[in-house]
Backbone bond lengths (Angstrom), bond angles and torsions (degrees), N, CA, C in turn:
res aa  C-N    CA-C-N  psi(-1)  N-CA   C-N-CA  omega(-1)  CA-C   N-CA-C  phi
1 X - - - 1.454 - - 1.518 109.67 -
2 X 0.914 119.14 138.40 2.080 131.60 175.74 1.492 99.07 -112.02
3 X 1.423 105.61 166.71 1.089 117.77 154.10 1.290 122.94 -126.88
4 X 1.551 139.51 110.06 1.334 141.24 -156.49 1.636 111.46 -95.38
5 X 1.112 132.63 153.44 1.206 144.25 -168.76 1.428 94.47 -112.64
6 X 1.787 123.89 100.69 1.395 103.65 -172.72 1.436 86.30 -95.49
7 X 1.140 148.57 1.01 1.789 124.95 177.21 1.789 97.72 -70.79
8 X 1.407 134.65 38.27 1.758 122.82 -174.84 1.472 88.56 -172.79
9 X 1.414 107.26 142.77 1.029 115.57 -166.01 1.597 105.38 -74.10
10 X 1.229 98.26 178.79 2.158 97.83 -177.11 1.808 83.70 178.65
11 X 1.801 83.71 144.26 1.346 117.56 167.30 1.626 105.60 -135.16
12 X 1.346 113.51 140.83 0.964 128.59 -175.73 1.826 122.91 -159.73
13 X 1.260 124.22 142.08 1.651 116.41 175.12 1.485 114.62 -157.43
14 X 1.230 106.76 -178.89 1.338 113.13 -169.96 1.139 127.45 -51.54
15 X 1.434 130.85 162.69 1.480 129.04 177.32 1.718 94.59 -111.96
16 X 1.340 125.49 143.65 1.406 131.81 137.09 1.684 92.82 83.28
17 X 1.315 114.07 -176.56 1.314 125.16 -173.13 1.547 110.20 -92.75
18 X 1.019 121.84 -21.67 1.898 127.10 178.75 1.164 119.52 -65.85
19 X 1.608 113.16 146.48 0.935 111.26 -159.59 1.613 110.61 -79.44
20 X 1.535 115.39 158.08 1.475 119.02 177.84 1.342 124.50 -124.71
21 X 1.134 122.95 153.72 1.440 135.10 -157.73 1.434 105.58 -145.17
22 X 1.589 115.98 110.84 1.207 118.32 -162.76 1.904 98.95 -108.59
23 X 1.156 91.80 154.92 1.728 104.67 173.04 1.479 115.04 -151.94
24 X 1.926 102.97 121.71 1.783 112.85 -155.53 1.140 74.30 -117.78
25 X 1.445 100.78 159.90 1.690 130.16 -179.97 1.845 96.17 -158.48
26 X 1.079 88.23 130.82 1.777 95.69 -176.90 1.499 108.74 -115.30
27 X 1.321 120.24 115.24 1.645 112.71 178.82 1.579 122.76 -134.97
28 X 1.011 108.37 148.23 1.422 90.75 -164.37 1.830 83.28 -141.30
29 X 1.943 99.07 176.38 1.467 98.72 171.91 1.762 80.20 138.53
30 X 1.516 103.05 175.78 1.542 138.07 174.47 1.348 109.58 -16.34
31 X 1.686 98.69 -69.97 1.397 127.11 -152.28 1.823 100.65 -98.08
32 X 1.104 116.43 -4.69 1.214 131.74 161.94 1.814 114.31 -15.82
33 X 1.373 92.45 -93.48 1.564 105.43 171.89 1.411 126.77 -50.40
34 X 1.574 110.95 -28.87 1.663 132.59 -174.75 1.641 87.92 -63.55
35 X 1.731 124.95 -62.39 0.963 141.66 175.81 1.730 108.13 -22.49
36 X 1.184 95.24 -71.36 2.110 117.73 -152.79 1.882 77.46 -60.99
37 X 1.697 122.18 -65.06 1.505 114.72 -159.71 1.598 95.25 -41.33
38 X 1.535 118.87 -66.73 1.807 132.93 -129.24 1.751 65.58 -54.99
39 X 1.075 120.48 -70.45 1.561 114.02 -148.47 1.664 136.89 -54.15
40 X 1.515 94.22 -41.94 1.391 119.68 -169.71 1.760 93.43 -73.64
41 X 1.816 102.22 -64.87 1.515 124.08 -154.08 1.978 100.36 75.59
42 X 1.185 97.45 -130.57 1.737 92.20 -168.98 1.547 108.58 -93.89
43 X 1.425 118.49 29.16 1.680 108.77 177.10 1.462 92.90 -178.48
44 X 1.738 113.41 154.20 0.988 114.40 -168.48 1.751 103.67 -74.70
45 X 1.640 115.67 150.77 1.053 159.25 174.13 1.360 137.08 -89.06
46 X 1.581 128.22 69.44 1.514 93.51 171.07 1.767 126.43 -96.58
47 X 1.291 115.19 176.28 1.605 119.62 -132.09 2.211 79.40 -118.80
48 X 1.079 110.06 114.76 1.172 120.74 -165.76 2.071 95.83 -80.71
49 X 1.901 96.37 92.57 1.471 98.92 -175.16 1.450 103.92 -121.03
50 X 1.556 126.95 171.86 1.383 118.55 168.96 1.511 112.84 -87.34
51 X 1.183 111.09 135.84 1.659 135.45 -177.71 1.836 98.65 -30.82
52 X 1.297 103.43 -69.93 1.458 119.76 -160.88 2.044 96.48 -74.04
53 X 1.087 115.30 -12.62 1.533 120.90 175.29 1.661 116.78 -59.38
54 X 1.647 76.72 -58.39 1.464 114.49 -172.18 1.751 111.94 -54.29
55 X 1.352 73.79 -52.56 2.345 91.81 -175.20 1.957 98.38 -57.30
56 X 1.503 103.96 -47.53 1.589 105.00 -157.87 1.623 92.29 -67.31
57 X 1.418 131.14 -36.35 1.588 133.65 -173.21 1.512 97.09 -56.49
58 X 1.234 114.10 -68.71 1.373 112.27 -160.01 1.860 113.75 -64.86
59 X 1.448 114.18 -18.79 1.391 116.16 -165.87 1.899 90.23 -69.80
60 X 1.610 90.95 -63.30 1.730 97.82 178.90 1.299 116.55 -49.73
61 X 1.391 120.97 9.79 1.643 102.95 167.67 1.411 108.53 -127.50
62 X 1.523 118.18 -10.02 1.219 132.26 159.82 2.036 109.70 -58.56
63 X 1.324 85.48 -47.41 1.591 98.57 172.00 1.042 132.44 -42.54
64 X 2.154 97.29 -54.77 1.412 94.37 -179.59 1.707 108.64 -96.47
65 X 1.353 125.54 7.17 1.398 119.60 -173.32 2.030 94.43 -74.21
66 X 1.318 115.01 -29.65 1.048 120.79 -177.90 1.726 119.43 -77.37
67 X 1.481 126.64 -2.98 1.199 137.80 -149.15 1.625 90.27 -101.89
68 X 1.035 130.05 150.52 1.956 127.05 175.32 1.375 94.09 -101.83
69 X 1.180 95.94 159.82 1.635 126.13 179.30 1.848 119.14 116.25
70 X 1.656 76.59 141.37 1.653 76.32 -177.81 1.566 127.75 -51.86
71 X 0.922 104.68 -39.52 1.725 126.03 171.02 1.455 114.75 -35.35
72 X 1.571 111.81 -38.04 1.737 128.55 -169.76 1.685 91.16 -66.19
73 X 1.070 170.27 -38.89 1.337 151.30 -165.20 1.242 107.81 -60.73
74 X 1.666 103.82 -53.90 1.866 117.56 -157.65 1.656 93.28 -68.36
75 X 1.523 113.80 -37.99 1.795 98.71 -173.66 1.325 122.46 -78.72
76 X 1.410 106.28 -35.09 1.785 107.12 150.21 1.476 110.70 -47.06
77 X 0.766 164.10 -88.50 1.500 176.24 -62.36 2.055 90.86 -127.72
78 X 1.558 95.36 -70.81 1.130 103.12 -175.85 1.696 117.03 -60.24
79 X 1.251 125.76 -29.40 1.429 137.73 -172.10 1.446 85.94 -79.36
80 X 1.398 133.31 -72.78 1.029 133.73 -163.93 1.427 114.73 -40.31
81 X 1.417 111.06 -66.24 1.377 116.75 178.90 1.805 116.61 -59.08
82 X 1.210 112.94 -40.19 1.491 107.22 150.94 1.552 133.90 -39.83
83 X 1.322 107.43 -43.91 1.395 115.41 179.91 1.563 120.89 -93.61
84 X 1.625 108.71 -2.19 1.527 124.19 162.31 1.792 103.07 -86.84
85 X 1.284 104.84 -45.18 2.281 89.98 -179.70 1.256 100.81 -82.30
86 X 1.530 138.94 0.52 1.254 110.71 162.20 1.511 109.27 -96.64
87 X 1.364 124.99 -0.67 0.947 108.75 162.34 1.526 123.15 -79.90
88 X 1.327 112.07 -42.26 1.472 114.39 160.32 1.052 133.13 -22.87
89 X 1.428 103.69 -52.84 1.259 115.66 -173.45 1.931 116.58 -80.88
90 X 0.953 98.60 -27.65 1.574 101.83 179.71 1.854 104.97 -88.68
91 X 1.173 127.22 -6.40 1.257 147.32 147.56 1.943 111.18 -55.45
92 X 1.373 108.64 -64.35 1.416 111.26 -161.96 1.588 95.89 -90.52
93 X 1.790 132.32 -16.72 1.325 114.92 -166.52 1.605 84.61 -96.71
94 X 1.427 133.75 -30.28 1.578 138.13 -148.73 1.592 102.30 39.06
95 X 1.447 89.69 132.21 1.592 95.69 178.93 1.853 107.08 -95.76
96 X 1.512 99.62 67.05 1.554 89.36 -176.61 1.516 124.10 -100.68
97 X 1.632 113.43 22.72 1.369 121.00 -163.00 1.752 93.06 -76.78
98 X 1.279 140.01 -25.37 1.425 141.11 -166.87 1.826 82.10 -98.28
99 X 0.769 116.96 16.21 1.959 107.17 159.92 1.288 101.81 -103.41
100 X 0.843 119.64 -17.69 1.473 116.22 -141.92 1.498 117.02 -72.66
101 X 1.287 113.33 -22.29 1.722 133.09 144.99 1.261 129.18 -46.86
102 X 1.565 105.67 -57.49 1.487 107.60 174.17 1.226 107.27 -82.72
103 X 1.146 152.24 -2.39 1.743 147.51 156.80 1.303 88.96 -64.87
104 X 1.206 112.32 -79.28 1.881 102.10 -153.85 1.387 105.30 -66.93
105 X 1.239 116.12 9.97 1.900 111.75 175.47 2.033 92.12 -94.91
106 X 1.398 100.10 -41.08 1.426 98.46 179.47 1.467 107.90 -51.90
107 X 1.388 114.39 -63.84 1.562 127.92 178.80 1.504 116.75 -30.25
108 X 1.130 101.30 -43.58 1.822 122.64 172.98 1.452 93.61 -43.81
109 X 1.385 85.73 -84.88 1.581 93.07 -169.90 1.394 136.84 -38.22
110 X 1.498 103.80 -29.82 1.274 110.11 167.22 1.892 120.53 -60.10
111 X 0.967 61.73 -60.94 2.217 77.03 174.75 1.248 104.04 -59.19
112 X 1.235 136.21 -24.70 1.209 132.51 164.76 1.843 127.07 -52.02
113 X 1.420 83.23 -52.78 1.282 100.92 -170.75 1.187 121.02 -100.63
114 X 1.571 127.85 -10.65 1.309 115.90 -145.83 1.509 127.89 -70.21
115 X 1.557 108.49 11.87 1.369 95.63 172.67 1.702 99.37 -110.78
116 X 1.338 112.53 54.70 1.302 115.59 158.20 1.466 117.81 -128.52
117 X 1.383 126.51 170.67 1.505 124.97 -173.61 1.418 101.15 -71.41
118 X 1.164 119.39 114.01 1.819 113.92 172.61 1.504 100.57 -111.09
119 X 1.285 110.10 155.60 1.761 130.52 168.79 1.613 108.27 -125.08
120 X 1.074 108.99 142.64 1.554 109.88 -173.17 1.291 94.63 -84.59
121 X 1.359 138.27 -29.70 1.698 114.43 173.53 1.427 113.97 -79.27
122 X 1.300 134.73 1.73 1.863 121.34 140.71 1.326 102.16 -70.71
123 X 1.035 129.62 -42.19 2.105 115.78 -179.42 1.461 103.96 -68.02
124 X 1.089 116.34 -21.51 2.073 104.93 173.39 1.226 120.55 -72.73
125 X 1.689 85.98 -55.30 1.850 99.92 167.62 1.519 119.55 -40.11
126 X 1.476 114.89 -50.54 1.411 124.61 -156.01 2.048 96.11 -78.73
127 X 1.756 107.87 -15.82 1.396 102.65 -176.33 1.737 92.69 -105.22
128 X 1.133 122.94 21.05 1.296 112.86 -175.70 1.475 110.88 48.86
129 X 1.310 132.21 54.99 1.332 137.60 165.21 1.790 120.47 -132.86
130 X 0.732 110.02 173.93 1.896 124.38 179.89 1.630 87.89 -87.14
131 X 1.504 97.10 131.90 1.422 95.49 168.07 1.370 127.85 -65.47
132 X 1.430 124.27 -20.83 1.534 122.97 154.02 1.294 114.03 -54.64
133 X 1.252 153.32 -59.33 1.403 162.17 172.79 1.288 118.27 -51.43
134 X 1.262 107.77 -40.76 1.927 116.64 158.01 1.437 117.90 -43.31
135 X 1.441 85.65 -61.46 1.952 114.51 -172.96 1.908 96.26 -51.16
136 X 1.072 111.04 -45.97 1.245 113.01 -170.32 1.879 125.00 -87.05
137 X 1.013 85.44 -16.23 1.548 92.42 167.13 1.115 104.58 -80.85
138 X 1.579 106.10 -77.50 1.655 102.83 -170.22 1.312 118.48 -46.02
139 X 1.248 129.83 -50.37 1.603 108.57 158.79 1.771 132.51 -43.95
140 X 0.836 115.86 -34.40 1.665 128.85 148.05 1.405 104.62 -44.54
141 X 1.169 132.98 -84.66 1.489 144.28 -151.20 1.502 88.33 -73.55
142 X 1.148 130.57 -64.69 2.090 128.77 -151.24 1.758 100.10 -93.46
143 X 1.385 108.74 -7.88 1.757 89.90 177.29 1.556 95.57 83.94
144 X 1.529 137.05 -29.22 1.491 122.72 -166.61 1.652 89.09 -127.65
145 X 1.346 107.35 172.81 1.379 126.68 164.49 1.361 101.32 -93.77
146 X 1.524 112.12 156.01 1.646 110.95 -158.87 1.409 94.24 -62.20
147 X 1.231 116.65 -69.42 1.725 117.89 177.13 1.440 117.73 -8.94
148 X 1.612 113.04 -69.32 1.577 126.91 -168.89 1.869 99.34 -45.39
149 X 1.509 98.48 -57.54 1.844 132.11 -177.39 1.417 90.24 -28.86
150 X 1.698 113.58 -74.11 1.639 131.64 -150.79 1.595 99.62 -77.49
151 X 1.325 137.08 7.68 1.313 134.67 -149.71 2.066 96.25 -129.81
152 X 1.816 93.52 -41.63 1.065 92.53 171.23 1.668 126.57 -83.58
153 X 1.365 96.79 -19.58 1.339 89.13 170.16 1.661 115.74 -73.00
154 X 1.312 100.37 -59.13 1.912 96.05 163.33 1.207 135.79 -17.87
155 X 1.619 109.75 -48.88 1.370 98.84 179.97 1.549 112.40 -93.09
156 X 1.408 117.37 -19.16 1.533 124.20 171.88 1.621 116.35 -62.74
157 X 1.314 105.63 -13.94 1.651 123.47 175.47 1.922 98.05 -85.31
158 X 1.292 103.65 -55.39 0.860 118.33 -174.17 1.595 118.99 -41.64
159 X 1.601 114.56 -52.04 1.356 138.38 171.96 1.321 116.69 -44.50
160 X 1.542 109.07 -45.00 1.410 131.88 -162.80 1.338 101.07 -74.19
161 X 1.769 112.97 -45.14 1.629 114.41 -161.31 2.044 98.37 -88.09
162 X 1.485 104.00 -5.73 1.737 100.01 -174.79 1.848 94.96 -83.08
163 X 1.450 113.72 -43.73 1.500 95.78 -168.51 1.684 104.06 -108.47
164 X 1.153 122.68 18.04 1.534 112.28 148.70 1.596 130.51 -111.07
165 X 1.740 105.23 13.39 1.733 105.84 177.93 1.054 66.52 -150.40
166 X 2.234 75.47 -174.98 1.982 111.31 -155.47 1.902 82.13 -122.07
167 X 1.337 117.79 29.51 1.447 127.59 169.71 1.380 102.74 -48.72
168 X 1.078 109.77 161.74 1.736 118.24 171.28 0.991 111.50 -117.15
169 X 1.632 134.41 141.40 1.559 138.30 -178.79 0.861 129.59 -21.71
170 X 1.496 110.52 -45.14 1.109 144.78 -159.11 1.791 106.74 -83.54
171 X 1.264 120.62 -46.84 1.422 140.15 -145.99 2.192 90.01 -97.68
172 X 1.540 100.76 -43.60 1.474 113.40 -177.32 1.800 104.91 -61.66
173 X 1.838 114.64 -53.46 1.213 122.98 -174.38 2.251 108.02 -55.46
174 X 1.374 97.46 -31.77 1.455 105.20 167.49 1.490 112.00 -55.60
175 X 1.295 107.20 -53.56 1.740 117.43 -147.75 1.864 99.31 -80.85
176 X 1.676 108.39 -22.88 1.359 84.98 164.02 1.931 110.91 -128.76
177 X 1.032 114.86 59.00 1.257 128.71 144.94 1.643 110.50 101.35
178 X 1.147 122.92 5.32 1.604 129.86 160.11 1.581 107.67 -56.07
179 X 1.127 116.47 153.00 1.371 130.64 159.90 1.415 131.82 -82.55
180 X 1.819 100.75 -21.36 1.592 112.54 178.98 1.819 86.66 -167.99
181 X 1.494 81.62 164.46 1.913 101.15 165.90 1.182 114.55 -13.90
182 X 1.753 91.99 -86.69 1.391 115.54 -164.16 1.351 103.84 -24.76
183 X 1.380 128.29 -60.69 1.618 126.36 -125.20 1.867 86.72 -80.99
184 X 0.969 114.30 -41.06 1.721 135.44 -178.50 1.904 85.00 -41.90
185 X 1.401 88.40 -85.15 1.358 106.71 -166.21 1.676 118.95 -36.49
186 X 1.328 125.52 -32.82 1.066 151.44 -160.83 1.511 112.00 -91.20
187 X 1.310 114.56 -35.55 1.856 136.42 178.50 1.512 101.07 -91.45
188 X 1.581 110.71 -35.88 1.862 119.84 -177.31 1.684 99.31 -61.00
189 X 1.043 94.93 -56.66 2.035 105.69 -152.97 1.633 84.69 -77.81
190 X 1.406 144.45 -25.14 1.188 126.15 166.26 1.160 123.98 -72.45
191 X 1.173 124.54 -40.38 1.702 131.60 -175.74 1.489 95.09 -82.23
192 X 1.172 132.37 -48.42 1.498 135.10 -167.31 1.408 140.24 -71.46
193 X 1.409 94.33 -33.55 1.499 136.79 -167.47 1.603 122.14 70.47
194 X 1.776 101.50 5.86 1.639 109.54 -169.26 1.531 88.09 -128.45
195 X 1.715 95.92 178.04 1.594 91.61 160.53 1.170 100.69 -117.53
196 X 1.916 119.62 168.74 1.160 130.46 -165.47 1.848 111.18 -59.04
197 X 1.533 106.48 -16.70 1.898 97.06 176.86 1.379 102.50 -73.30
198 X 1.636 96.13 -50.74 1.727 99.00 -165.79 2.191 110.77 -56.30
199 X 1.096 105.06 -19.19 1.426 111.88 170.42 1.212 111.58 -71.30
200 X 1.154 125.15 -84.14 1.552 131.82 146.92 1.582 104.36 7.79
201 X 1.323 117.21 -114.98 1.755 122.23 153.07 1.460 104.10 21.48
202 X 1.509 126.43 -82.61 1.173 162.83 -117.31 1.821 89.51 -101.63
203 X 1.102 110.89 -78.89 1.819 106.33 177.56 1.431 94.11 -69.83
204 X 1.046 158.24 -60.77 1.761 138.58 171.18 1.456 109.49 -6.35
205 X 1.494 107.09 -63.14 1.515 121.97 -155.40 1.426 89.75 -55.74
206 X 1.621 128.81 -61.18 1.137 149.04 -132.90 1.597 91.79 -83.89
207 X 1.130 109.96 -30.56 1.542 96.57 -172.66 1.741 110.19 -75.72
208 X 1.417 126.13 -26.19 0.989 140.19 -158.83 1.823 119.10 -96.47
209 X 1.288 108.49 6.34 1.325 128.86 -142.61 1.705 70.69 -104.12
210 X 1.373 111.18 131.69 1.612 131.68 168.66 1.942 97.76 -65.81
């Protein structure tokens, strides 16, 4: 479930080939905007709910928006706003403790592999998730975005293969999953503050020091 800000424009569409079944609810009032921030914060948000949860909420209020009696405003009102702080709230707590397997199975995998070409939509796929929702857990669950995760392990591989072989920059940036130098060199001197020669260089010196 999201919550959309219809006063601003938005584009948005489907994920994957399955079929979809949408359910709009339009609300407005006071707490309106209080609503769109708690949830979104500075970018849109979706609220990690079950499919069939989601469908039965909205039918029962479709249900009762259709039911007569004066009474039907105040329980809409009240249902509604009930079903906006629990969304909030499952927004600001994220229910990602039942990920928490498939992250560190992802994590595996990373360390497994990392001197191969990875894409984060085979790691969504492989967790059964949308690669937006992947992206966002695992940053939840690991503290990094898979990228930051797969970047640090690279160059921490990287470190390992500069001061225990006579590898070449070039031959090391291969062995853990670069395509050329540069990209090595470029992730090294950021995480490092040096590049992998000037390191190299640098424990040389140190070894030689009387």
């Amino acid at each position: 479930m999201a919550v959309i800000d219809c006063s601003k424009e938005q584009y948005y569409a489907t994920y994957g080939d399955g079929p979809w079944r949408f359910f709009w609810m339009h609300f407005s009032g006071c707490a309106a905007d209080s609503f769109v921030r708690m949830v979104n914060g500075g970018a849109l948000r979706t609220a990690d709910s079950d499919p069939a949860r989601a469908a039965e909420l909205f039918d029962q209020l479709d249900s009762m928006a259709h039911t007569p009696g004066r009474q039907t405003d105040l329980l809409l009102s009240l249902w509604i706003h009930q079903l906006l702080c629990e969304l909030a709230r499952t927004v600001e707590c994220g229910p990602v403790s039942r990920h928490q397997a498939a992250m560190e199975e992802a994590a595996s995998f990373l360390h497994a592999h990392l001197g191969e070409p990875i894409r984060v939509g085979d790691l969504a796929q492989k967790a059964g998730m949308s690669e937006f929702y992947f992206q966002r857990v695992f940053h939840e669950v690991m503290g990094q975005s898979p990228y930051d995760y797969l970047t640090r392990l690279r160059v921490e591989r990287a470190k390992l293969l500069l001061l225990s072989s006579d590898h070449s920059v070039a031959e090391i940036a291969a062995m853990v999953g670069y395509s050329d130098a540069r990209g090595l060199i470029n992730s090294f001197k950021k995480r490092e503050g040096c590049t992998p020669s000037c390191l190299r260089r640098k424990k040389a010196g140190e070894r030689i020091l009387p």
